[in-house]
N, C-alpha and C positions, 0 to 999 in steps of 0.2 A: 189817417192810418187805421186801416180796420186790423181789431184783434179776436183775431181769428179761431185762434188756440183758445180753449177753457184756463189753458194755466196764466195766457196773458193779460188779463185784466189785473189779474193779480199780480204781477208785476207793474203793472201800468205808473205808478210813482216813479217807478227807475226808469221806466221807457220813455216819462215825461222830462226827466232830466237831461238824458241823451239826446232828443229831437225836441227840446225846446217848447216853447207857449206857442208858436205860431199857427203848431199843426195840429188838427182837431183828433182826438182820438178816440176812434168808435169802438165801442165794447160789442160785438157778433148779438152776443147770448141777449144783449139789453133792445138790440132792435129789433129782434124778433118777438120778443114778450112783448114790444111795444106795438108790433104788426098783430099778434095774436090778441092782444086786450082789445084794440080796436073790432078786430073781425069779431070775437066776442059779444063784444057790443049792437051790434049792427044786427047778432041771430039772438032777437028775442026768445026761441026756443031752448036758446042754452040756460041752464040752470044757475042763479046767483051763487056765489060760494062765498061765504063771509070769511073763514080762513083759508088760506092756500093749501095744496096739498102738495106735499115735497118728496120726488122721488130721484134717485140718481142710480143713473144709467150708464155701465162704462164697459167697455170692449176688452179693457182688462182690470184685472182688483190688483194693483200692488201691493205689498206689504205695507202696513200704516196707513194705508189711505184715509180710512176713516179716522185717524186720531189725528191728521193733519186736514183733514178737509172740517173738522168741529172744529180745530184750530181758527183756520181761517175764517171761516162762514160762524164765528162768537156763539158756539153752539150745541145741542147734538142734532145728530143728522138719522135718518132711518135707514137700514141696512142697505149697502148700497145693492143694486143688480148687476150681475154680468151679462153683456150680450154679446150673441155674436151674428157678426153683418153679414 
């Protein structure tokens, strides 16, 4: 079951509950970090980055977002952006 949505991972406990152990569930956002570390890897010309750099990008700002997204992500987070597509 790929999770597709940014809010579903975070769910994912309860999602695990409902559809059981049997089914694998794939987090979107983690296999692409996982395709981009690689390509990373492979262009020597990219620059090492010892700390990550954190930015968030969202199409709309709801109210709270940031006190619920430092919530979840055990944190603080840097001002989010708004964009639009």
């Amino acid at each position: 079951l790929i999770l597709g949505c940014t809010h579903y991972p975070l769910l994912g406990p309860v999602i695990r509950k409902v559809v059981g152990e049997k089914l694998v569930l794939c987090d979107a956002s983690e296999a692409v970090a996982e395709d981009i570390r690689a390509l990373a890897s492979e262009r020597s010309s990219w620059p090492a980055v010892s700390e990550p750099v954190r930015r968030y990008y969202l199409t709309d700002l709801p109210k709270g977002f940031r006190t619920v997204a430092e919530r979840f992500l055990e944190g603080p987070i840097s001002e989010p952006i708004e964009v639009d597509l």
